[in-house]
C-alpha atoms as a printed R data frame, in Angstrom:
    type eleno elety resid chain resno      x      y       z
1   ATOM     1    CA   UNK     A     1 17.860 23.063 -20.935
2   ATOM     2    CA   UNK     A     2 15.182 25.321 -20.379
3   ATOM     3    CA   UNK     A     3 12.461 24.359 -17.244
4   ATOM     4    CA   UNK     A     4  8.971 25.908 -16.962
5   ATOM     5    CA   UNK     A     5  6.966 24.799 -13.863
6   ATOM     6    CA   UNK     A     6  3.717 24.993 -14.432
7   ATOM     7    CA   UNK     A     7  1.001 23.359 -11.846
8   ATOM     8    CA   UNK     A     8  1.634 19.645 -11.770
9   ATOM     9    CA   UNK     A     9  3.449 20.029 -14.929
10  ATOM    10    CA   UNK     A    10  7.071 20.306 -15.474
11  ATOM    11    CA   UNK     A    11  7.666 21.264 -19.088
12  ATOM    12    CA   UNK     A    12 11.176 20.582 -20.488
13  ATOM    13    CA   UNK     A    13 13.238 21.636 -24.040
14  ATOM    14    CA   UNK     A    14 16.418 21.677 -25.073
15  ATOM    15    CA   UNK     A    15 19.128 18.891 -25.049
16  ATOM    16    CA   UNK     A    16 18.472 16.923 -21.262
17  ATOM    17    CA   UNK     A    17 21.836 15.121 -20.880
18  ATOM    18    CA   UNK     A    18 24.860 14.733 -18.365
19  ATOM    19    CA   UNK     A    19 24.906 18.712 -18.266
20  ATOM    20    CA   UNK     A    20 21.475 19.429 -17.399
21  ATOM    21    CA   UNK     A    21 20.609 16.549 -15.051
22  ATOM    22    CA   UNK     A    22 21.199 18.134 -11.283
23  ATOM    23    CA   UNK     A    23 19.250 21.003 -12.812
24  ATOM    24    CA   UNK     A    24 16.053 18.757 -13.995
25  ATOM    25    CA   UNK     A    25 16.915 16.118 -10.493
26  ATOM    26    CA   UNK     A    26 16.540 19.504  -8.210
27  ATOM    27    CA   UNK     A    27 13.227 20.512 -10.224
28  ATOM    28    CA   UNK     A    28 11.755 17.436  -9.666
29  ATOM    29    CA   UNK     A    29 13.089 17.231  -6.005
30  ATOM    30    CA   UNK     A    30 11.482 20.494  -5.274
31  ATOM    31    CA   UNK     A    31  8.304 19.765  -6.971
32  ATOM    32    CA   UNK     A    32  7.884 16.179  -5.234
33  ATOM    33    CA   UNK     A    33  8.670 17.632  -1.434
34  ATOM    34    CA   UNK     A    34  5.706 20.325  -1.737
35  ATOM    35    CA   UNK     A    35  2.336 20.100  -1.501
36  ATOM    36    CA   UNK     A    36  1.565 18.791  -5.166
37  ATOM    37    CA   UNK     A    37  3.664 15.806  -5.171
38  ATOM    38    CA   UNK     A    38  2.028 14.248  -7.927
39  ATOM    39    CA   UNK     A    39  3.825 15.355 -11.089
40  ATOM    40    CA   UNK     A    40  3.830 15.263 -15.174
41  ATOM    41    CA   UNK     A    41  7.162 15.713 -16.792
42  ATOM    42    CA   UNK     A    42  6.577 17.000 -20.369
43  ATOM    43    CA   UNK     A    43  9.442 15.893 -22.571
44  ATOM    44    CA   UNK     A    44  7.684 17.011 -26.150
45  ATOM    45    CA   UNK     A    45 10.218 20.244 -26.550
46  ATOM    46    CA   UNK     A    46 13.375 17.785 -25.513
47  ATOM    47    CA   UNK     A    47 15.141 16.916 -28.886
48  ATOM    48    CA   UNK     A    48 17.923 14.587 -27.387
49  ATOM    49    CA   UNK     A    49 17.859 12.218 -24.447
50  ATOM    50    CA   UNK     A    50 21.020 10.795 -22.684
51  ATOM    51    CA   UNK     A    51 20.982  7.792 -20.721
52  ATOM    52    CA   UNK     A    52 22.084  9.601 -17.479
53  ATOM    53    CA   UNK     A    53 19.191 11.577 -18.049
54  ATOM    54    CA   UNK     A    54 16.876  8.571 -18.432
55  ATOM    55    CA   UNK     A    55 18.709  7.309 -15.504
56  ATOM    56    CA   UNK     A    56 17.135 10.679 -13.534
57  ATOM    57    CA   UNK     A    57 13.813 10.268 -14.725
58  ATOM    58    CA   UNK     A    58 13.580  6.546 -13.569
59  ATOM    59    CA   UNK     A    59 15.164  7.232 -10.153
60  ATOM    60    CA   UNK     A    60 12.612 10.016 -10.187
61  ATOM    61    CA   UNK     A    61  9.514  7.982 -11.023
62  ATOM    62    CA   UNK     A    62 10.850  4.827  -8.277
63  ATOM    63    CA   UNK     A    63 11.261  7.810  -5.545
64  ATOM    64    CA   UNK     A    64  8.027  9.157  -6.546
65  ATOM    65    CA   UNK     A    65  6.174  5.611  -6.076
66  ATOM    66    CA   UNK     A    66  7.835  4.714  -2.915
67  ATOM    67    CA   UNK     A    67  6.247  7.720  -1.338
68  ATOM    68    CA   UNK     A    68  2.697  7.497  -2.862
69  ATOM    69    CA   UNK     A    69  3.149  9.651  -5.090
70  ATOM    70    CA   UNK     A    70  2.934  9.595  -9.154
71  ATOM    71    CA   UNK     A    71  5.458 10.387 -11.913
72  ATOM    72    CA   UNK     A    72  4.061 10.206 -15.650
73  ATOM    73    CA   UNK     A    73  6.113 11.517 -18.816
74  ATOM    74    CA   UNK     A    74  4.495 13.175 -21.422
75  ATOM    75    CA   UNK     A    75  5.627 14.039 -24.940
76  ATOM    76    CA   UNK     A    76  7.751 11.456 -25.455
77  ATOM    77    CA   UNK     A    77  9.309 12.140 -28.878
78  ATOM    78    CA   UNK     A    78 11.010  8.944 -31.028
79  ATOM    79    CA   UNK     A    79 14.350  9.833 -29.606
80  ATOM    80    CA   UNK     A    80 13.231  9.831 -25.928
81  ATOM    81    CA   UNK     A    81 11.560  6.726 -26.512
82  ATOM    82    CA   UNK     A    82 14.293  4.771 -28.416
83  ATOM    83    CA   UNK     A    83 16.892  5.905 -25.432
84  ATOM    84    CA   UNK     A    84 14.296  4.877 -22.432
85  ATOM    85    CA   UNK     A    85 14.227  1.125 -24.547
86  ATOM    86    CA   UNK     A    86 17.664  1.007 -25.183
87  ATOM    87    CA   UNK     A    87 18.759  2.105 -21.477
88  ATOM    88    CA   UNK     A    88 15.820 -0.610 -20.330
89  ATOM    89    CA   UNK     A    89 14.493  1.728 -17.966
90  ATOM    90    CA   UNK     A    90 11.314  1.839 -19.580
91  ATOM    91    CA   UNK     A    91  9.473 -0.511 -16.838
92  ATOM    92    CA   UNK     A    92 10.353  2.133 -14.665
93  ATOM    93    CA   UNK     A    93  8.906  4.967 -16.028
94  ATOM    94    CA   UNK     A    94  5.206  5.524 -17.219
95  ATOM    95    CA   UNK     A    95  4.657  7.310 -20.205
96  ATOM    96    CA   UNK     A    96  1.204  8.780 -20.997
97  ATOM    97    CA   UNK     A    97 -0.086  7.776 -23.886
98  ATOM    98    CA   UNK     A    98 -0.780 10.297 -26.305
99  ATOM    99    CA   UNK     A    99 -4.459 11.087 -27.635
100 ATOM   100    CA   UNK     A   100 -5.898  9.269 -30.365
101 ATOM   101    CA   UNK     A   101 -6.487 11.807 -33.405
102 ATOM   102    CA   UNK     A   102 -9.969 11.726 -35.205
C-alpha cells in the first residue's frame, strides 16, 4: 500500500486490506488532528478492497463527522464499490461522484 499526502488529499494504491489498515487508520488520524481536518481519500489506484478496510474508512468518515469535520472518497473503482455495498457501510461513507464526460 503505497500513501501520498497531498493537501487535503490522501491518495492511495495498491491492495488496502487487513495488512495495510493501521498504516491508512494512522494517515488519516494524522491528517484529521492538524489544521486541515477536512479530507479526500482517493481510492482510484486501489485495485482490491477488504472489508476491514471498508470498516476503517467508515469509522474514519463517522469520527470525521462527529467532530465537524468532512470525509469524502474519491475514485471509487467497481471493486471498492461492490465491497462498501456488500459490507453495508456505504451509508456511512460519502463517495464523490465522479464528473460527467462530454
Amino acid at each position: 500500500m503505497e500513501i501520498v499526502h497531498d493537501g487535503q488529499t490522501l491518495m492511495l494504491s495498491g491492495d488496502f486490506d487487513v495488512r495495510s489498515t493501521m498504516e491508512v487508520r494512522s494517515a488519516i488520524h494524522e491528517h484529521l488532528d492538524g489544521i486541515d481536518q477536512n479530507l479526500v481519500v482517493d481510492l482510484s489506484g486501489v485495485s482490491t478492497l477488504d472489508v476491514t478496510a471498508a470498516r476503517v474508512l467508515a469509522y474514519a468518515s463517522l469520527e470525521a463527522g462527529r467532530s465537524g469535520n468532512h470525509l469524502w472518497l474519491r475514485g471509487c473503482g467497481p471493486a471498492v464499490r461492490r465491497m462498501l455495498q456488500l459490507s453495508r457501510l456505504a451509508r456511512f461513507v460519502e463517495v464523490e461522484r465522479a464528473a460527467a464526460s462530454a
